[in-house]
N, C-alpha and C positions, 0 to 999 in steps of 0.2 A: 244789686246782688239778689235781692227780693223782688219775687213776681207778683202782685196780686191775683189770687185766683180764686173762681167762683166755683164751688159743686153741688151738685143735687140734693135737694133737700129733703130726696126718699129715705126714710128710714132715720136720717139725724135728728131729724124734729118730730119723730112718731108717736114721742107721750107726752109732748108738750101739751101746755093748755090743760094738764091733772088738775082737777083742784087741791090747792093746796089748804086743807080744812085748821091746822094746827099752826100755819107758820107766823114764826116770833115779831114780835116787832125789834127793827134794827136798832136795838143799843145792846151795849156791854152787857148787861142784869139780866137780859133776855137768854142769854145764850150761856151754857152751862160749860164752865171748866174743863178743858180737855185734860187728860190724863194719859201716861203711857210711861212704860217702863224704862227708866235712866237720864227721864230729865222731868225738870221744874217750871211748871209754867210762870210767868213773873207776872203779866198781863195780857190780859186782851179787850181792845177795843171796837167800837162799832160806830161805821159811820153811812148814811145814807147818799147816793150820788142818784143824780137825775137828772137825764138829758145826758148822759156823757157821750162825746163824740173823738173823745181824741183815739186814733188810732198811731202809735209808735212804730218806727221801721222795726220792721222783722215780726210786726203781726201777722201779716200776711203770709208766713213762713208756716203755722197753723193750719194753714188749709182748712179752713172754716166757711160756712157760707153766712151769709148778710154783712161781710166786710164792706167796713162804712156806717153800718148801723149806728143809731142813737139808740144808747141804753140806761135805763135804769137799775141798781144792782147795791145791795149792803155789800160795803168795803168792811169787811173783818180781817183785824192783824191782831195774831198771837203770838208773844212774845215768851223767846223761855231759854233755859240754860242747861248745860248736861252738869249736875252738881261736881263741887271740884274741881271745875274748868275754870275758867275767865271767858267763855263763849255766850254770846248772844245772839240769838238767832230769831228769824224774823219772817213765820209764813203769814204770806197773804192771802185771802179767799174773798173771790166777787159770786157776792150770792144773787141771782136774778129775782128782781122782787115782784114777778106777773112773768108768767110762760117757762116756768120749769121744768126741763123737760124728764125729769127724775134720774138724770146722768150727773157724772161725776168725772172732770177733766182735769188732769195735773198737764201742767205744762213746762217744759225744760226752759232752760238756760241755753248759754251759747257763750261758747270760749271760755274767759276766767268769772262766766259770773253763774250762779248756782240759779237765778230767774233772770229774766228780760224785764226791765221797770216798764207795768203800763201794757203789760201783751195778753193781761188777761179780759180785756174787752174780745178776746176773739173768741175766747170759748165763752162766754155770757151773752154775744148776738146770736150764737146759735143755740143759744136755750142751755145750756150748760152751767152747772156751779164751776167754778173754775179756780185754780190753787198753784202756787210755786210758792221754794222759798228761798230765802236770798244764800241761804248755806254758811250764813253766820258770817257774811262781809258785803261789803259794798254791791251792787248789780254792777258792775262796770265789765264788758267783756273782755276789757283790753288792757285790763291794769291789778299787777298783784302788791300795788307798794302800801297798804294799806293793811294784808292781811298775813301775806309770805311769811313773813321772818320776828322773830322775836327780838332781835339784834343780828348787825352782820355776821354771818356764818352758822345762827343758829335759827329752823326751822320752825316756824308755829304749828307742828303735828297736830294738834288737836283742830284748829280752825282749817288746815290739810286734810285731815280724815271727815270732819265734816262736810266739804266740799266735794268729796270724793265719790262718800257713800252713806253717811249714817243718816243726814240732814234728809236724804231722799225718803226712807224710813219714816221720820219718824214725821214728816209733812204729811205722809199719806193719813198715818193714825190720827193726825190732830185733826185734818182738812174732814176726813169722811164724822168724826164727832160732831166737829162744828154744824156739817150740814143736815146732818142727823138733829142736831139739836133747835137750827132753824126752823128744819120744814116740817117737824115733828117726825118726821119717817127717813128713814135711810135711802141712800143713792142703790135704784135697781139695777146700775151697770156703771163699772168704773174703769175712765181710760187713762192711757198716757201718752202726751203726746209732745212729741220733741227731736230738734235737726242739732246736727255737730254736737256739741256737749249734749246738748239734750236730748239727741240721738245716743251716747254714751248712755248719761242718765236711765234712758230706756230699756237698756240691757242689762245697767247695771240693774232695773226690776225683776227683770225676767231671772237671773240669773242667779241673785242672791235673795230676793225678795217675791218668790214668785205666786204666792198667792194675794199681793197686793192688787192685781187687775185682771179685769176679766181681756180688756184689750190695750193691745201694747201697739205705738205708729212710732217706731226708729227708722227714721230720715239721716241720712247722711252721717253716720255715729262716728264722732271721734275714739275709736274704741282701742286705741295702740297709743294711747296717752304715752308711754313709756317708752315708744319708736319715735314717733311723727315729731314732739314738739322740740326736738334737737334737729331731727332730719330737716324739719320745713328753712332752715336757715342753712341749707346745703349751698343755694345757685350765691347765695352774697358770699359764701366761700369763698367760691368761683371767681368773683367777679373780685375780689380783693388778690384771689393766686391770678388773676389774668390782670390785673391793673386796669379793668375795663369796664364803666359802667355806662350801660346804653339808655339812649332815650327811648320812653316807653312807646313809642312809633316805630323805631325802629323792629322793636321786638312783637307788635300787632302787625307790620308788613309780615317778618318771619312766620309767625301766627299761621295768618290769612296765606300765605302760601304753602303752607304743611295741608290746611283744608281743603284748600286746588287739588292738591296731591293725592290725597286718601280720600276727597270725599265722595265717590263714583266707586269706593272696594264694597258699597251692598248694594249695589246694581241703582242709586239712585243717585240723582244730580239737587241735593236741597243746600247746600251749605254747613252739611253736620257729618262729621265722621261717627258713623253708626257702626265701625267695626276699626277701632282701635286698634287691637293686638295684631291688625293685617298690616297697621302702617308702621312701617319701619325704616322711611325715609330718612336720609342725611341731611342735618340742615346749611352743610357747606356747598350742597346743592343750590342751594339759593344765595350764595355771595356775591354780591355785585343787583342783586336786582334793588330795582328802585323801593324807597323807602320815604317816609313824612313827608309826603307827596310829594317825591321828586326832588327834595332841596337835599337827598344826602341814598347811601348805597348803604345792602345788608353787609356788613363789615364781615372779614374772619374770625374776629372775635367775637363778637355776637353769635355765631354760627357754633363756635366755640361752646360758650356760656349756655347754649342753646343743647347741646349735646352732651354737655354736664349734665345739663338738670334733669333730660330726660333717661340716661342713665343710672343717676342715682350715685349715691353714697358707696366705693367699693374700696377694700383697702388687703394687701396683700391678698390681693386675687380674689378675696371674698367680698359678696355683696352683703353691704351693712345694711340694708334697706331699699325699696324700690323707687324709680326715679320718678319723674312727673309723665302723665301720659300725653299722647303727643296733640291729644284734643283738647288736652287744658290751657286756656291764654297765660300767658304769660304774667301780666298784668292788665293797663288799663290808659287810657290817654285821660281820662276823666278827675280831674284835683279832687271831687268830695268823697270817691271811689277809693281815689290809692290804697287805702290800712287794708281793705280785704279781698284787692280785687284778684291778687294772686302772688306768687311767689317766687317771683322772678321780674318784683316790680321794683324802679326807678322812678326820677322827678327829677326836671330842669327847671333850671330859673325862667328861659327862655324859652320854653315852649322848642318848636322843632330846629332851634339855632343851636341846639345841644352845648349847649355853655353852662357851667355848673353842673350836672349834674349828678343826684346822689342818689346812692342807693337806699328805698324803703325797704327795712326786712319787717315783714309779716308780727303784727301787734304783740300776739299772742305768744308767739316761738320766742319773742326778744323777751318779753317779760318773764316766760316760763325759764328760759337760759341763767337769767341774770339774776332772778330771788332763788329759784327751786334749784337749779343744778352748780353755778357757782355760788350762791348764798350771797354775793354780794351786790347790792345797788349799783354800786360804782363798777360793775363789768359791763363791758360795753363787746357784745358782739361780734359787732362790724369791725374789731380788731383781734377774732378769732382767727388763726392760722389750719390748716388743715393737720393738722398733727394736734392742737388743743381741740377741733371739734371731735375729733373718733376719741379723743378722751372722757369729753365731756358727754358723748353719746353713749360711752359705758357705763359711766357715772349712771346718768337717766335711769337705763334700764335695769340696771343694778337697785337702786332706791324707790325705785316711780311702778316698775311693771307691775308687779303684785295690788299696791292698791290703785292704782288709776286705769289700768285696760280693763276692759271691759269683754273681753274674746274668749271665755270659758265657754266649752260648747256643750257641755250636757246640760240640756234646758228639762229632762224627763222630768222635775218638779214643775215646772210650768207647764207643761204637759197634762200632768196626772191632776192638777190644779183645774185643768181645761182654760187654760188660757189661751189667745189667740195672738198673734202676733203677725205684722205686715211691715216689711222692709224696705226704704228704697235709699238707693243710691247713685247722681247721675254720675255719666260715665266723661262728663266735662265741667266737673268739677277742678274749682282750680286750686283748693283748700287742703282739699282730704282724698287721697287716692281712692276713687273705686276698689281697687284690688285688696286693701285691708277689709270692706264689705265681703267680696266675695269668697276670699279667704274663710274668711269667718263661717259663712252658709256653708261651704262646703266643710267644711269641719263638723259641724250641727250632723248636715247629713251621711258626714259618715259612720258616726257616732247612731246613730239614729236614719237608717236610711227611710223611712216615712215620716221624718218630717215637715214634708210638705201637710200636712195634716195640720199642723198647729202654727206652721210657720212659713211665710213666702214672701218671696224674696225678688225685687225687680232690678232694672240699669237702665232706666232713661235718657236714651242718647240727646247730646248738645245739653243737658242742662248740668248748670253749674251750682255752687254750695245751695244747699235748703231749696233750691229756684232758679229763676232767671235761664238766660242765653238763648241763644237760638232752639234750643229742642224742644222736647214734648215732656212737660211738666203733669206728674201723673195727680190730677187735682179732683179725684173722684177717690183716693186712697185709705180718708175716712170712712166713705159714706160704706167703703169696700168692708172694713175693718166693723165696720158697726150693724152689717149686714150679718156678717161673719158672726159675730158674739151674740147678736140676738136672735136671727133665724137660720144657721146655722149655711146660710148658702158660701161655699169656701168659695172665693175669688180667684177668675183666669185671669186674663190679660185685662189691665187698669186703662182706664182713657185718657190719654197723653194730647194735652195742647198747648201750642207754639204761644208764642207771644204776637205772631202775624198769624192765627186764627184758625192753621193747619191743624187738623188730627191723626193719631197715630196709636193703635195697639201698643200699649206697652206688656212684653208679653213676659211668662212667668221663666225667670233664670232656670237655665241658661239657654231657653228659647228666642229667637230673636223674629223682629218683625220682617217677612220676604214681601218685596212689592210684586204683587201678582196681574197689574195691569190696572190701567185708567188714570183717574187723576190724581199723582202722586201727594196730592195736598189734603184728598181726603182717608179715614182711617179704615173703608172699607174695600178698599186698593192694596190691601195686606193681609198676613197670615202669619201666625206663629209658626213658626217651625226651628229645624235644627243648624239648619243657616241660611246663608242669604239668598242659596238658589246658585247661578251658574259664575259668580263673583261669593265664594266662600270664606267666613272668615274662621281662619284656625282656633276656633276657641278650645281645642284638644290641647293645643299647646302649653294651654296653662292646666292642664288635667283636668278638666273640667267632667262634673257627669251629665247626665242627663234626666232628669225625671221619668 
């Protein structure tokens, strides 16, 4: 799911190597008590790490450069409680103890956990103080049976609202303290940087907390908390109203022949659908073609299940939600892959003999369903009827919208703040729809039509959640972001690279790259513009403006 990637090390590392004349030595005594309005600090400790090399999946999701690095860095955890609570909450901060580059990097979470355990070695090889915090419960991204509920049926709101928003708050106040009190001097620029939740997280700064950063990097934002985590368990509907659960080859054949299909609508033959909204294929087009190499055919049902999920949630004529797009996999033939690889994913016992097989519904939608919207442990899902999910998706948004989205679009205090903010979202994604991104930008700008000024917003076609898949991974989008906050040059098009070594303009929504001749694998073989050239894709269709 996670790519590793490398970018520029202009401008990210430009005030490293300061001397640090005042910095503390790493213990506890050293480092003065944080403080802030509505909660208790209970402890804080310090510990020295050296030589550390371990890098955690989904560090790489950071978009950092020296991934891989050995570092040395004081492990600070301050521990503390909102009084009157039962909450304990638990920010970390890795302080670099040689080459600080006098920045200050928070980093998200992803799914149900408020940090990633162990991802803060990505902001501390590139010179960075670096901070999350766990938002008062386990880092697991995949599990709320630990924090959810107080008892069955009843909510733990308070460890909810920290996880939501306040935790985010009040880490910043603690984290810039600490590092203040380390290096004797304040952080001269502070970011945030975070995919899925922590793409949430990211706006949830900008929005509600807006003079926390000078620079904001929201990747991939879960920001329809309130729509999505009931929607994402729409296709196992499906597949329990159709009695049909396919092996996950089956639906990678289906996949791979949707990409046949659409992938030549922006005038280019690479294996990525770079224009979406033009493909509106049938997938009963494909019934009967060979599948799991030939030992079995794309069924009706499949094709079915296939056209569920790309339509989406609709009930009495109205659509409850948007369906999956048609560039996102489905899932995945890979066993250590299955929890995230998408949402329209399956397991057999037997590999392509398709015997046993059962449905995986998506970690995060099962747990969210089963503590937050029924309240009970013992609900199980996978025995949802389509008449208890539109219930339980009113439920959601009824409870959940107000504090978990993230999509209020008057940002004028982060604005007037002079905050800067860079957005992406790929557009094969198999997680989190693009279109809840896009939605959002244009909402900003219509509220605000120069927003571009403070705020920009990309769609890197073939890639999927935080990274990965065949497309152009915009891995220069820090260095963009950090250019932007300190020397004020706003950013065009980001430089987008393959996982097979291709480059590619990723250009500023809702401009798309046009290939304007030569070798389609290099990025100077294109052009932003307003679409694809003489294979146009209708992005009118969705209303779209234009800068």
């Amino acid at each position: 799911m996670y790519q590793l990637t490398l970018i520029s090390l202009t401008g990210l590392l430009g005030l490293s190597g300061t001397a640090i004349a005042k910095q503390a030595a790493c213990k506890a005594s050293s480092i003065s008590e944080p403080e802030y309005f509505g909660l208790k600090v209970l402890s804080v400790t310090a510990e020295e790490a050296k030589n550390h090399s371990q890098w955690p999946l989904g560090s790489a999701s950071y978009q950092t450069p020296n991934q891989g690095a050995t570092v040395d860095f004081c492990n600070v955890t301050v521990t503390y409680t909102h009084p009157g609570t039962d909450d304990l909450v638990n920010v970390h901060i890795w302080l670099p103890t040689s080459n600080w580059n006098e920045r200050f990097m928070a980093q998200g979470g992803g799914g149900l956990a408020g940090g990633m355990p162990g991802t803060l070695i990505a902001g501390v090889a590139a010179g960075y103080a670096a901070s999350q915090t766990d938002s008062g419960h386990e880092m697991n991204p995949a599990s709320a049976s630990d924090w959810a509920l107080k008892s069955p049926g009843n909510i733990d709101w308070q460890r909810l609202v920290d996880f939501a928003d306040v935790t985010l708050d009040d880490m910043t106040a603690i984290s810039k303290q600490v590092i203040t009190s380390f290096y004797g001097k304040a952080p001269k620029y502070s970011y945030w940087n975070g995919c899925s939740n922590g793409g949430r997280q990211a706006l949830v700064q900008a929005q509600r907390y807006p003079t926390n950063y000078d620079g904001i990097l929201a990747k991939a934002p879960a920001l329809e908390w309130g729509d999505f985590a009931v929607t994402m368990h729409w296709a196992h509907v499906q597949m329990a109203k159709l009695n049909y659960v396919p092996q996950p080859c089956e639906m990678t054949a289906l996949h791979e022949a949707v990409v046949e299909a659409c992938d030549e609508l922006d005038g280019v033959k690479d294996g990525i659908i770079s224009s979406p909204w033009s493909c509106n294929v049938d997938a009963s087009k494909f019934i009967g073609r060979d599948a799991c190499g030939g030992k079995q055919k794309i069924t009706k049902k499949a094709a079915e299940l296939a056209n569920a999920a790309w339509a989406g949630p609709s009930k009495d004529g109205r659509k409850m939600y948007e369906g999956l797009g048609r560039d996102m996999p489905f899932g995945t033939e890979e066993q250590q892959m299955v929890a995230f690889a998408g949402l329209v994913q399956s397991w057999c016992d037997e590999g392509a003999s398709g015997k046993n097989c059962k449905p995986v519904p998506f970690l995060v939608s099962l747990q969210w369903i089963s503590y937050f919207v029924a309240k009970n442990p013992e609900y199980d899902p996978l025995k949802m009827t389509e008449e208890e999910f539109f219930r339980l998706l009113r439920v959601n948004g009824q409870q959940y919208i107000t504090l978990m989205n993230a999509n209020w679009p008057d940002l004028s205090e982060f604005k007037a703040a002079g905050g800067k903010m860079i957005g992406w979202h790929g557009l094969a994604d198999q997680l989190l729809q693009v279109n809840s991104s896009i939605r959002y930008y244009e909402n900003v700008l219509e509220l605000d039509p120069n927003a571009a000024d403070f705020y920009r917003f990309y769609t890197p076609p073939g890639v999927y959640h935080c990274g990965g898949g065949p497309g152009f991974v915009p891995e220069t989008a820090l260095d963009a972001l950090v250019d932007w906050v300190e020397n004020g040059k706003a950013p065009g098009a980001l430089e987008g690279t393959s996982a097979a070594g291709a480059t590619r303009p990723i250009c500023l929504y809702p401009k798309v790259a046009q290939y304007t001749g030569g070798d389609p694998r290099v990025a100077s073989s294109y052009k932003c513009a307003k679409d694809f050239g003489k294979k146009t894709a209708k992005f009118e269709d969705l209303g779209h403006t234009e800068l």
